[in-house]
Backbone as CSV, one residue per row, in Angstrom:
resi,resn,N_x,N_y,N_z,CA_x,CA_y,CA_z,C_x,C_y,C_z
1,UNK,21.490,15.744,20.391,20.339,14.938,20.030,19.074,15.735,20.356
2,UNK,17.800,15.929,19.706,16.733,16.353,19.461,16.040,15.816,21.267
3,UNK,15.369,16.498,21.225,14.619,15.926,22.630,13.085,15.263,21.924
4,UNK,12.412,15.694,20.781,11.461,15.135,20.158,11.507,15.227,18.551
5,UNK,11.550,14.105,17.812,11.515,14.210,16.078,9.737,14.799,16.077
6,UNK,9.509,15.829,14.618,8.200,15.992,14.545,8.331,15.438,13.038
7,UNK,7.553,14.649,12.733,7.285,14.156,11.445,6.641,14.485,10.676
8,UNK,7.220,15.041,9.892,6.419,15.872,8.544,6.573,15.378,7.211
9,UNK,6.826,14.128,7.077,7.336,13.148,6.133,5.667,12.874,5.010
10,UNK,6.371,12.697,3.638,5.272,12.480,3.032,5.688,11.273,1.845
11,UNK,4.610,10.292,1.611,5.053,9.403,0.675,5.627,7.853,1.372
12,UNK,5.938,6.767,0.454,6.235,5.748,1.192,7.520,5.480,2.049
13,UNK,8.006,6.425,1.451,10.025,6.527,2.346,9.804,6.793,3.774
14,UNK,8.867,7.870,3.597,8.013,8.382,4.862,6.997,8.099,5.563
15,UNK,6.010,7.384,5.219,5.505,6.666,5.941,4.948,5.505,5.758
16,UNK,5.845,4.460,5.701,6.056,3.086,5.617,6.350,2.214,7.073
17,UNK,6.656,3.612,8.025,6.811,2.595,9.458,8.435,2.468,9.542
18,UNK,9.727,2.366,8.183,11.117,1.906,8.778,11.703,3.273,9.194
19,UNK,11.860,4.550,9.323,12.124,5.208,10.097,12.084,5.469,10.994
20,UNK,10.149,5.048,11.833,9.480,5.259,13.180,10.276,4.030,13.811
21,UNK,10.662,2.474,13.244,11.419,2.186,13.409,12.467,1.956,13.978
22,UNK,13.738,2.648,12.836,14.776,3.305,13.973,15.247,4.545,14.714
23,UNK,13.832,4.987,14.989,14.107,5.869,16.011,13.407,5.197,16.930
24,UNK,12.549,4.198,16.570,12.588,3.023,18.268,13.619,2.257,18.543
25,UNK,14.415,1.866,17.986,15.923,1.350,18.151,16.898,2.158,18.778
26,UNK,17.091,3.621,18.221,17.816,4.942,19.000,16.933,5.074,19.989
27,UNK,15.890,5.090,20.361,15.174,5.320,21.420,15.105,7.206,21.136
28,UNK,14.834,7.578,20.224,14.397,8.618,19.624,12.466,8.895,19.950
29,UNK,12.410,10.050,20.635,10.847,10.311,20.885,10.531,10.908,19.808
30,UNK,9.067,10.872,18.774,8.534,11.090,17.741,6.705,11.711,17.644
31,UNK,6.729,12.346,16.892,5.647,12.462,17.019,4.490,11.396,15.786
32,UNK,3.186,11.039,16.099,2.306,10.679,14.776,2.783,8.896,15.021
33,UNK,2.487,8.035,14.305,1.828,6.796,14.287,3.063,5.799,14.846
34,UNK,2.997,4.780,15.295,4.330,3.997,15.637,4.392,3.135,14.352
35,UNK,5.815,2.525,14.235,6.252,1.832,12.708,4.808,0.899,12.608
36,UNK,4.671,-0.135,13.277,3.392,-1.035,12.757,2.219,-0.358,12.267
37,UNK,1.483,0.347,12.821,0.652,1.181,12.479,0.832,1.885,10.963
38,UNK,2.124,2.439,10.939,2.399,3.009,9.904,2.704,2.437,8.494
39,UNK,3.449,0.839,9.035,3.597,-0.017,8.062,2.129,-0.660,7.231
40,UNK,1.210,-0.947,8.216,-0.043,-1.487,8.035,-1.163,-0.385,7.299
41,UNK,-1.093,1.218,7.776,-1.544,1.622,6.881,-1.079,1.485,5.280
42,UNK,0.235,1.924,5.086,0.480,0.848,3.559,0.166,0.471,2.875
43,UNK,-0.279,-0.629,3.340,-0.460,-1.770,2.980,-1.914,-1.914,3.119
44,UNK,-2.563,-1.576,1.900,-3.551,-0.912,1.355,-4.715,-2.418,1.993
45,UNK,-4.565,-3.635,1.413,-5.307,-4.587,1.437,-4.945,-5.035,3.018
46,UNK,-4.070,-5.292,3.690,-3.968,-5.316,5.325,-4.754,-4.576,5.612
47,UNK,-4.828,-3.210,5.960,-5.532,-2.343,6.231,-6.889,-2.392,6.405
48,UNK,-7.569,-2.730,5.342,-9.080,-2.959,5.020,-9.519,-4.231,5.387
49,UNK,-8.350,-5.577,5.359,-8.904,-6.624,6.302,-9.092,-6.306,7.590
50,UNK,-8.016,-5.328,8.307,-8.113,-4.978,9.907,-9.009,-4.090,10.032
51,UNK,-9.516,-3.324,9.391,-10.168,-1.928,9.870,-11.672,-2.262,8.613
């Protein structure tokens, strides 16, 4: 097992938040945004209500 994932992922497969996910479920250390964060960027109109 990896001691840290570095995320170099591009697009919604990649950053949609369900990978960051389950590597919080494996308890996998990662680098770059946690799933909510990542899900919420997305999500174009969430986003701009929060920020």
């Amino acid at each position: 097992m990896a001691d840290i994932v570095f995320m170099a992922l591009h697009g919604e497969n990649g950053e949609n938040g369900k990978l960051q996910a389950a590597f919080d479920l494996l308890g996998v250390k990662y680098t770059g945004s946690d799933y909510l964060s990542s899900a919420i960027a997305m999500n174009k109109g969430m986003a701009k209500q929060l920020f």
